[in-house]
C-alpha positions, 0 to 999 in steps of 0.5 A: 078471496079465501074466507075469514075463519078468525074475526076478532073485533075489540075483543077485552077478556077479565077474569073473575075479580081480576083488576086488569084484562087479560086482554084488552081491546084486540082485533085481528082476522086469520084468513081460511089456510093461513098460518098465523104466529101469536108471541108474547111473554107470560103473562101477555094474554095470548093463551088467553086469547087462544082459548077466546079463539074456539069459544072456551072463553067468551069475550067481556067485551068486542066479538069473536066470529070463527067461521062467520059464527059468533061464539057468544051464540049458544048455538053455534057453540058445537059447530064452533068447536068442530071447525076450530079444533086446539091442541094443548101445551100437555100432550098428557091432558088430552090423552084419554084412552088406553089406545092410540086408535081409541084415543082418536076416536074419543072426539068422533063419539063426541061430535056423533060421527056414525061408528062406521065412518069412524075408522077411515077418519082414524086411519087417514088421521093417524097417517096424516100425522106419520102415526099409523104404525102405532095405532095399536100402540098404548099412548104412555109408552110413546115419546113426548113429541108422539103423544102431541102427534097422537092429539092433533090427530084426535083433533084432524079426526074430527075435519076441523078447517082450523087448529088453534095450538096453544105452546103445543110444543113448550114441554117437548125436546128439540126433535120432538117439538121438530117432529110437531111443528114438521107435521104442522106444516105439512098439514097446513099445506097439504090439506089447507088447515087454517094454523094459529101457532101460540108459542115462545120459541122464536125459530118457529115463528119465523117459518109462520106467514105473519106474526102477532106480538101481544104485551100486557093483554094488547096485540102491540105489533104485527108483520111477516117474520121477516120485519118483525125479526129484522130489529132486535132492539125493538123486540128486546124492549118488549123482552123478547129476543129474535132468531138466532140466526136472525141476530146473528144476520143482524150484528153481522150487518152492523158489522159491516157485511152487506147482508140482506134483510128477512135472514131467518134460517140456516138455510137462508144465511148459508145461500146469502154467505155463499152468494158473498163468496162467489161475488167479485166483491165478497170479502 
């Protein structure tokens, strides 16, 4: 059985002379190499609870356990944040350096990795993230989607065994927030990274293992991608909409093709129309 990373047991959050939580009674667990998708409008607490995650909030009720450590222990508080690194929405506001190879760095110096070890954890970082080549390079002239790799590889530096990210894609453009989730990907493969992708965009969702959906600072609904996306009228009265290619599977149906359910991507509706053609009974 993998280990839990992520405990979060009737967890509420309300900020200071805020009349509502932010978030109210959620309990949920990640385990250890999974990656787990958190979807909501504005406003439905999920940047909230992703700052819960790693102990930058801490919960005004329930516990939030990462890595079998309560972040309301002061002194786990470094250990929490080692283990469960996050990557922002603004790539700008976690650049700190001049230099890429320094901006990497920055983290290691935080958490007191010796000097020496420093540049094979900034080089395996960089390669990790397909951004080696431009360890030389200044960060302001790099493209949206390369500043948010040059983050998560500050972040990969410092071997956490989860990354929370918090609509790290929002303000990228549609190759950069590809390149980023790419990479993502890759990282939760290959080297077992234990994924929370917080976002808004519905396709990347749908290549996460499970899905979370909050509403008015409550977890309402949860589930593969495949049944969650597979009622669009469901997912329309909490305003949010499925897939493209998820809708399109659906109206298909209901126009009478028998496709099957959980079509998610391109790549799954081309196999399903192509069966259909090849079929003795295709239309």
């Amino acid at each position: 059985m993998p280990d839990t990373i992520f405990d979060v047991k009737n967890v509420s959050f309300a900020y200071e002379e805020a009349e509502e939580n932010a978030v109210q009674d959620v309990s949920f667990s990640v385990p250890e190499g999974a990656f787990y998708a958190i979807l909501g409008q504005n406003g439905s607490g999920k940047s909230t609870l992703a700052k819960l995650l790693n102990g930058l909030y801490l919960p005004t009720e329930g516990t939030v356990h990462v890595c079998g450590m309560d972040t309301a222990d002061d002194k786990h508080t470094w250990d929490i944040r080692s283990s469960a690194g996050m990557v922002f929405q603004n790539p700008d506001n976690q650049i700190v350096a001049t230099i890429v190879e320094d901006d990497v760095a920055f983290g290691l110096e935080n958490i007191g990795v010796p000097a020496k070890e420093m540049p094979v954890r900034i080089e395996q970082a960089l390669t990790d993230v397909g951004m080696l080549a431009f360890k030389e390079r200044a960060p302001h002239t790099l493209s949206g989607g390369q500043k948010q790799r040059i983050a998560i590889a500050g972040i990969l530096a410092m071997q956490p065994r989860a990354i929370i990210f918090d609509e790290a894609t929002a303000m990228l453009d549609p190759q950069g927030r590809k390149e980023v989730f790419s990479a993502v990907e890759r990282l939760n493969k290959e080297k077992n990274i234990t994924v929370v992708w917080i976002t808004h965009f519905m396709e990347e969702a749908a290549r996460c293992q499970h899905v979370f959906i909050m509403e008015n600072g409550k977890m309402v609904l949860e589930g593969a991608p495949k049944d969650i996306f597979s009622d669009p009228e469901r997912l329309q009265k909490l305003r949010l909409d499925a897939p493209p290619v998820a809708g399109l599977a659906h109206r298909l149906r209901q126009s009478g093709m028998p496709l099957t359910d959980g079509i998610l991507t391109v790549e799954e509706m081309v196999k399903e129309v192509s069966a259909l053609c090849k079929s003795p009974s295709g239309k």
